[in-house]
VOBA-1610 file (N, C-alpha, C; in pm, whole numbers, padded with zeros to 5 digits, always signed):
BEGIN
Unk-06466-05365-00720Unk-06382-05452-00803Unk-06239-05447-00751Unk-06168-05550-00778Unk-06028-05564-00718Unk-05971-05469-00779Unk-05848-05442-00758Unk-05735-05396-00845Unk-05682-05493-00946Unk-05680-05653-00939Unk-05677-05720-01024Unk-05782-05753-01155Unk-05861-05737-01090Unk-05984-05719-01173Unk-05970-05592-01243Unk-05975-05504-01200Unk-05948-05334-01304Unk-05893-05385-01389Unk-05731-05446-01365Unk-05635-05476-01440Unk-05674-05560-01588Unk-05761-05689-01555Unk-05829-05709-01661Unk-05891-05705-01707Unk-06003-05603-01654Unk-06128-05566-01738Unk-06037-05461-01838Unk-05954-05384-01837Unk-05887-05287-01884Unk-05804-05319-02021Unk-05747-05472-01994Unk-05676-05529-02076Unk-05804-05588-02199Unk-05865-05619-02113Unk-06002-05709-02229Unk-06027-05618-02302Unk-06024-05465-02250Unk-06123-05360-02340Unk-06064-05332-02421Unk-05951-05331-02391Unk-05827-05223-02491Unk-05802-05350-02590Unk-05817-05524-02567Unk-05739-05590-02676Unk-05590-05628-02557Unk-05548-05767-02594Unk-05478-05755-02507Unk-05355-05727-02629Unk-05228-05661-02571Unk-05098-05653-02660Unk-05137-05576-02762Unk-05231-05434-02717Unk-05245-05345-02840Unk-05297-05240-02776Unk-05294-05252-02670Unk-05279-05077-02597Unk-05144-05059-02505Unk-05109-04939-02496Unk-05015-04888-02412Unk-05021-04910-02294Unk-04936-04939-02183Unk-04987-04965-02050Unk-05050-04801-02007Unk-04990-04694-02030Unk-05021-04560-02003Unk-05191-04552-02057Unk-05219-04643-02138Unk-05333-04578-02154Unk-05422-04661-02082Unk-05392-04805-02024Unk-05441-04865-01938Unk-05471-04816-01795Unk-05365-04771-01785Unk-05352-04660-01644Unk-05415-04603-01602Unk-05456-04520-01722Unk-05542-04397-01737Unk-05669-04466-01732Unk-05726-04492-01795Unk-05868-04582-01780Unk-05891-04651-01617Unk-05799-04707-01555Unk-05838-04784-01434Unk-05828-04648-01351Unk-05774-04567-01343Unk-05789-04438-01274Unk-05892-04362-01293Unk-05935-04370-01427Unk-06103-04290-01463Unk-06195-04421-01390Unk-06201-04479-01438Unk-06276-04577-01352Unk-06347-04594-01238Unk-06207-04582-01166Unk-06210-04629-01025Unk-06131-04491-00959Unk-06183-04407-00899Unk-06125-04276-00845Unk-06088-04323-00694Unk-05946-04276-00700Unk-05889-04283-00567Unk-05782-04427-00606Unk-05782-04494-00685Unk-05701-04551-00735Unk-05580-04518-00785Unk-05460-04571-00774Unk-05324-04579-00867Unk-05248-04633-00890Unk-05287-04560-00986Unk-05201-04702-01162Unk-05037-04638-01158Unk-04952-04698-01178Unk-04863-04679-01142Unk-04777-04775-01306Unk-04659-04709-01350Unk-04571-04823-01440Unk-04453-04830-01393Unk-04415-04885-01325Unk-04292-04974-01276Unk-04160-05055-01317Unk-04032-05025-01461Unk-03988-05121-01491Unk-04092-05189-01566Unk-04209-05130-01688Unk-04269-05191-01756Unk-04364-05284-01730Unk-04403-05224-01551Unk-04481-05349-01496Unk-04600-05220-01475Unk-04729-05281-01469Unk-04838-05222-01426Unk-04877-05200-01256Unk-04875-05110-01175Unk-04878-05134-01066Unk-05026-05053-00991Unk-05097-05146-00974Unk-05200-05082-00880Unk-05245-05059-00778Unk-05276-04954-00720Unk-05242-04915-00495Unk-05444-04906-00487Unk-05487-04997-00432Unk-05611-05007-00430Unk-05674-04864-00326Unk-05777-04768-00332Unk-05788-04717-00252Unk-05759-04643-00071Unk-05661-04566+00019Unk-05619-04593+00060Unk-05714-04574+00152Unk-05663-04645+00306Unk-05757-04583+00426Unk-05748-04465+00487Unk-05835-04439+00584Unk-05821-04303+00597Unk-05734-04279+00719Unk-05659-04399+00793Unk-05530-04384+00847Unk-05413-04385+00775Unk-05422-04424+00654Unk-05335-04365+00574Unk-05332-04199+00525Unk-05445-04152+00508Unk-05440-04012+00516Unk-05398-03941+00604Unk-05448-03984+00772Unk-05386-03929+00887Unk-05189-03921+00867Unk-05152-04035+00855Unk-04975-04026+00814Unk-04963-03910+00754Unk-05020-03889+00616Unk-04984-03824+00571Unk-05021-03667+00584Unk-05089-03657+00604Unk-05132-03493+00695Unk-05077-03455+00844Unk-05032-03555+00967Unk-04880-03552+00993Unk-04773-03464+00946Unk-04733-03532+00855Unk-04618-03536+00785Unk-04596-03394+00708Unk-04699-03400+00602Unk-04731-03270+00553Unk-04703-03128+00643Unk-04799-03130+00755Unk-04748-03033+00875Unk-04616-03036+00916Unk-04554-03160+00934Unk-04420-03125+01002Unk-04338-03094+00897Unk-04353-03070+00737Unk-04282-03078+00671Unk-04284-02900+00621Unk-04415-02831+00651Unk-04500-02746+00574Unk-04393-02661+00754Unk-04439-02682+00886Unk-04414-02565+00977Unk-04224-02594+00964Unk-04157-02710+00910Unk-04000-02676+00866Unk-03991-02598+00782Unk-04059-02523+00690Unk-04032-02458+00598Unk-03982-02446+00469Unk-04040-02605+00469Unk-04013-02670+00310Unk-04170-02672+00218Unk-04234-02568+00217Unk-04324-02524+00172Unk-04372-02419+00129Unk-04249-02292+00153Unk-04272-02154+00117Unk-04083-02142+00101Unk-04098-02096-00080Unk-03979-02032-00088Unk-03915-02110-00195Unk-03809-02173-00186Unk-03776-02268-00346Unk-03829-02413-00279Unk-03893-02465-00213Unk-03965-02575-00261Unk-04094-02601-00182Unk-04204-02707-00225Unk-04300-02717-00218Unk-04313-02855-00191Unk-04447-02894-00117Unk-04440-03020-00071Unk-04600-03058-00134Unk-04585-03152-00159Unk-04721-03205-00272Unk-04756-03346-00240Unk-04840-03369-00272Unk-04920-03528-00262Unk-04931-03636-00420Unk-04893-03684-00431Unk-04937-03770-00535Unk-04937-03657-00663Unk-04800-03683-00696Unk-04769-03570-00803Unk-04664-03703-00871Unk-04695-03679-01005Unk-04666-03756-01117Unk-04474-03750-01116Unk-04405-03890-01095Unk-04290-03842-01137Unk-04217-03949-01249Unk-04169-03899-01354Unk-04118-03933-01458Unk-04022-04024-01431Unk-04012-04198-01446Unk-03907-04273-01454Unk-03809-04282-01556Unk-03674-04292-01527Unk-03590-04370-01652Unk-03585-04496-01706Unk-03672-04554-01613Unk-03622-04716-01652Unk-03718-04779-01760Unk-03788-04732-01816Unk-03848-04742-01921Unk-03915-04660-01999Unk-03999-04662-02109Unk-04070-04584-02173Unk-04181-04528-02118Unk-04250-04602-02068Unk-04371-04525-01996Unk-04375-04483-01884Unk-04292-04565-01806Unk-04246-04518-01664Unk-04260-04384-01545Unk-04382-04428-01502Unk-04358-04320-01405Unk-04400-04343-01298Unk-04432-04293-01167Unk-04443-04325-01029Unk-04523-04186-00985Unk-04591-04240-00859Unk-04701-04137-00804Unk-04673-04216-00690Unk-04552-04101-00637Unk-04569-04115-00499Unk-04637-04000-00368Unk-04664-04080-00275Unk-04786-03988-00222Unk-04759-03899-00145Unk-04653-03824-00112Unk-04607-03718-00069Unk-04453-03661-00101Unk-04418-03522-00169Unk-04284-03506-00236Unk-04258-03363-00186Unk-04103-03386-00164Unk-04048-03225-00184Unk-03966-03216-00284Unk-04059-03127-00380Unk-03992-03084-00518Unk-03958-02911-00517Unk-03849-02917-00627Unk-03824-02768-00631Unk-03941-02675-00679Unk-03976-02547-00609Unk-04077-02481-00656Unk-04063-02441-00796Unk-03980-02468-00887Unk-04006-02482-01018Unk-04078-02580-01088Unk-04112-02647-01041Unk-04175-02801-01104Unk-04256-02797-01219Unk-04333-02649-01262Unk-04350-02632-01373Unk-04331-02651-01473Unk-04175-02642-01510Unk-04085-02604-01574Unk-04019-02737-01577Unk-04080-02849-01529Unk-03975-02977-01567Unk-04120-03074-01600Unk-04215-03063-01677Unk-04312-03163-01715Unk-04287-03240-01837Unk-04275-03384-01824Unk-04233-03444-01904Unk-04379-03497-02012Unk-04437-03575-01959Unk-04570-03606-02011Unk-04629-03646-01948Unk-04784-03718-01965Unk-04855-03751-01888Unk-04914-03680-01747Unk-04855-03565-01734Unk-04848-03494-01565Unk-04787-03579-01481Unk-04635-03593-01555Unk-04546-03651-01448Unk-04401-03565-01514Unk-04340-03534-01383Unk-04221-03415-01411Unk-04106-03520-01368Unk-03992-03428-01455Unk-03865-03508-01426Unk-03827-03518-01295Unk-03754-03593-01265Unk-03703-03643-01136Unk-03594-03587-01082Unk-03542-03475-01203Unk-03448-03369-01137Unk-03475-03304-01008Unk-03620-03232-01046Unk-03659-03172-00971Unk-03751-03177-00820Unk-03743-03339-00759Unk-03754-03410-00687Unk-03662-03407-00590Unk-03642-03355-00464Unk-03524-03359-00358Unk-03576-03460-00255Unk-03716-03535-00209Unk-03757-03613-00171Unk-03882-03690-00203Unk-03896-03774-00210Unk-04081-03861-00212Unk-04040-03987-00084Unk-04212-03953-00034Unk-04186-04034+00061Unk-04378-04142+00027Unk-04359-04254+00051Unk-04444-04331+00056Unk-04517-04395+00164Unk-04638-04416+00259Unk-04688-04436+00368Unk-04797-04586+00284Unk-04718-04701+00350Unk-04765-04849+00324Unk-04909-04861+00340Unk-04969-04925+00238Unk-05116-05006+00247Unk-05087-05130+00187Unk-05162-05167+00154Unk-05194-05330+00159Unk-05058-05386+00050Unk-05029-05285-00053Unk-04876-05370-00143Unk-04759-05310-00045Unk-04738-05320+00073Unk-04607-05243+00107Unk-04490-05333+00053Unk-04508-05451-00027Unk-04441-05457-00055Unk-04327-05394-00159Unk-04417-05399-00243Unk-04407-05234-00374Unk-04243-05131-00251Unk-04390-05100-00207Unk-04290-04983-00160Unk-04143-05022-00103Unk-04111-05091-00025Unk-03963-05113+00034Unk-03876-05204-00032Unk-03958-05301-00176Unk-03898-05327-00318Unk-03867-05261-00444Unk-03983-05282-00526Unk-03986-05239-00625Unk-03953-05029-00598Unk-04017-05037-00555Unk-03997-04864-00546Unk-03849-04804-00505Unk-03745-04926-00422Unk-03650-04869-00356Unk-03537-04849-00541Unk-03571-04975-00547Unk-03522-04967-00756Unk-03551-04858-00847Unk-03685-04824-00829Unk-03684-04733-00926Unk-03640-04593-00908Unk-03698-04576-00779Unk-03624-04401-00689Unk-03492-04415-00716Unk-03423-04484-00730Unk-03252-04510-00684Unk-03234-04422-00817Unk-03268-04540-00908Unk-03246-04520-01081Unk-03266-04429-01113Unk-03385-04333-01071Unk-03420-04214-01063Unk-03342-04104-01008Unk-03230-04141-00963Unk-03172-04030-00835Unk-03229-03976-00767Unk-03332-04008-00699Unk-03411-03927-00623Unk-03315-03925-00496Unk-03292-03874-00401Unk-03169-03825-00306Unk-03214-03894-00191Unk-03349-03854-00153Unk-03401-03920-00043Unk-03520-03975-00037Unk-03540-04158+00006Unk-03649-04161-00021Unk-03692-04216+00161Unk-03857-04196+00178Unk-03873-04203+00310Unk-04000-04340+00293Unk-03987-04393+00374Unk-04113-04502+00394Unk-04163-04534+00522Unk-04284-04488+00520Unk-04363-04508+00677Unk-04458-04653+00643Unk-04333-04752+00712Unk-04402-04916+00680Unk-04501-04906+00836Unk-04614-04896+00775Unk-04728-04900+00886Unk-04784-05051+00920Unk-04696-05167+00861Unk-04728-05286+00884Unk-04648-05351+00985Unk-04492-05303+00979Unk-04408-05324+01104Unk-04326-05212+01181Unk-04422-05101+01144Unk-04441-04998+01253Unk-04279-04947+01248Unk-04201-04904+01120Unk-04113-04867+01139Unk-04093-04759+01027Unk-03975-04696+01030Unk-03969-04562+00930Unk-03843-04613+00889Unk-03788-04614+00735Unk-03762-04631+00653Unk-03667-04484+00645Unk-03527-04454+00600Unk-03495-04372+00516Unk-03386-04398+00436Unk-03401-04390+00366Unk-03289-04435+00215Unk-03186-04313+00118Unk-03071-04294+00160Unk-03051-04151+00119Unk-02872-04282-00021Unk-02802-04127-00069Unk-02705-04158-00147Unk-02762-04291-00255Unk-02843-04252-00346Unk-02894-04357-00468Unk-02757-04397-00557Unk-02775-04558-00588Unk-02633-04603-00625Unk-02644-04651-00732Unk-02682-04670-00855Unk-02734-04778-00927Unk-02866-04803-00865Unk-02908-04979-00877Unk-03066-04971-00873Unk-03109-04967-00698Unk-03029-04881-00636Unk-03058-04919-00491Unk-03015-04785-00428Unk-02984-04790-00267Unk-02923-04683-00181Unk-02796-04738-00098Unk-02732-04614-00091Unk-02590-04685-00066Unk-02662-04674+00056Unk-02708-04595+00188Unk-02746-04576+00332Unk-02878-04586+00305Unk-02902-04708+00426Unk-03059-04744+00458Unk-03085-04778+00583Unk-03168-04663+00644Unk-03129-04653+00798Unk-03293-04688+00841Unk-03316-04798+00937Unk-03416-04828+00968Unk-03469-04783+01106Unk-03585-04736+01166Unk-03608-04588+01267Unk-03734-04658+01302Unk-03706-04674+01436Unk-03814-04756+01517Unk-03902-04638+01607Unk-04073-04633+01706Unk-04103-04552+01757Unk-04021-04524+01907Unk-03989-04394+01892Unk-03880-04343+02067Unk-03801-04311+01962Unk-03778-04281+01852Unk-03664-04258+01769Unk-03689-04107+01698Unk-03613-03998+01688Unk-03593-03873+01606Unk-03539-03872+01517Unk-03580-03806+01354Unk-03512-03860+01228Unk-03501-03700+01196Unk-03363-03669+01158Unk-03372-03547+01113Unk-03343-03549+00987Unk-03401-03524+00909Unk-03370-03549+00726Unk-03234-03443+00715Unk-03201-03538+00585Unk-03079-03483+00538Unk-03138-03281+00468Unk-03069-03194+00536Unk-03081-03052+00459Unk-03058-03047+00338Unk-03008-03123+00246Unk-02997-03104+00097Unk-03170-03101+00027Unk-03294-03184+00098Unk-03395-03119+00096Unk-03505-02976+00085Unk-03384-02903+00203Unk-03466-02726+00209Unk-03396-02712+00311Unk-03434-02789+00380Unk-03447-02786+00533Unk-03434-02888+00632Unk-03355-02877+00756Unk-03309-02993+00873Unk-03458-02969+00945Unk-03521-03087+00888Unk-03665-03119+00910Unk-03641-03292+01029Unk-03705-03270+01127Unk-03694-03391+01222Unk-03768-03415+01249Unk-03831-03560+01209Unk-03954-03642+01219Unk-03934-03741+01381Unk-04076-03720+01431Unk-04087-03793+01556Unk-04132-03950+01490Unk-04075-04046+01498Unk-04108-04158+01430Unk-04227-04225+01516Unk-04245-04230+01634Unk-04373-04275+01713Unk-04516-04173+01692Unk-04496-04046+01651Unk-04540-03975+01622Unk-04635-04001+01473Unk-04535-04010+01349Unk-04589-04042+01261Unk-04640-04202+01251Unk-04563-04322+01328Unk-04668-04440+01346Unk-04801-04463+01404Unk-04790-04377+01485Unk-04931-04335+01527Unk-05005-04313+01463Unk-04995-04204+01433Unk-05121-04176+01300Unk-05141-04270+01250Unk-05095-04316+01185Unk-05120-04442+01087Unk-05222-04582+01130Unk-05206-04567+01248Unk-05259-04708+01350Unk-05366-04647+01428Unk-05401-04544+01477Unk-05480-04491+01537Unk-05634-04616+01507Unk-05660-04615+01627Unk-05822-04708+01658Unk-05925-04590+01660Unk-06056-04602+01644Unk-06170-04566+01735Unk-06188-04574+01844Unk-06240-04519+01967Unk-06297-04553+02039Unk-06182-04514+02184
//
């Protein structure tokens, strides 16, 4: 079934304009595993299953992020960990790879999504909505203060980093082509430097 389809089989069940989008969420995620429901600025957002070159990015990444040493000590690097928006009531975001403070415990808001204090990066690796990601998402991280946000657009093969959140946006948005070295800002953990041909790769990798 589509992701559009989830969307309204979900709405039909619940009644339309008499369930919570959170609890809509929740249902298309029991549903359909490997799915995510996402609330956006009061919008419903769904990331249809990803591929498994999208996993490659992100296990990449993970390693280069895990042998910098932003994985032992005050922070931790996680996958698709719930994070708490301001911009509305239900609001929250699951983005698919984060460096949060190893307290993260200690900042759970509801739903298994933690405040955004405790967030020093999320980074997102594009499938089929990239649009989401280098739109809607650059709005809500901002609003969020999230400090740094990273995007591996695997559709035009470029890396994304968005640092100083201003209101609904980033004041610096530096766009990182492959032959290019990105060394993240240290207010993270750690002066962590991503090979950008490196991580496009993964992502695009063929058979054969």
């Amino acid at each position: 079934m589509s992701s559009a389809a989830s969307v309204e089989q979900a709405l039909h069940d619940h009644g339309r304009g008499t369930a919570s989008l959170t609890s809509i969420a929740d249902e298309i995620m029991e549903r359909h595993p490997g799915y995510r429901a996402e609330i956006i600025a009061g919008a419903l957002l769904v990331t249809p299953l990803p591929d498994a070159l999208h996993a490659c990015a992100l296990t990449t990444l993970m390693r280069t992020f895990i042998a910098g040493g932003l994985d032992d000590g005050e922070t931790e690097v996680l996958q698709n960990v719930g994070l708490w928006l301001p911009t509305d009531l239900e609001d929250y975001a699951i983005p698919d790879l984060a460096v949060v403070d190893a307290d993260i415990d200690d900042h759970l808001v509801e739903n298994n999504a933690y405040d955004p204090v405790c967030f020093r990066l999320v980074l997102e690796v594009t499938s089929s909505n990239w649009k989401n990601d280098l739109k809607t998402k650059v709005a809500a991280y901002a609003e969020a203060r999230i400090p740094v946000y990273v995007v591996v657009d695997r559709k035009h093969q470029r890396l994304h980093v968005l640092t100083e959140p201003d209101g609904d946006t980033y004041a610096t948005h530096r766009v990182h082509a492959p032959g290019e070295f990105v060394t993240l800002p240290g207010s993270i953990g750690a002066e962590v430097t991503l090979d950008v041909r490196q991580v496009i790769e993964a992502g695009q990798r063929t058979a054969g």
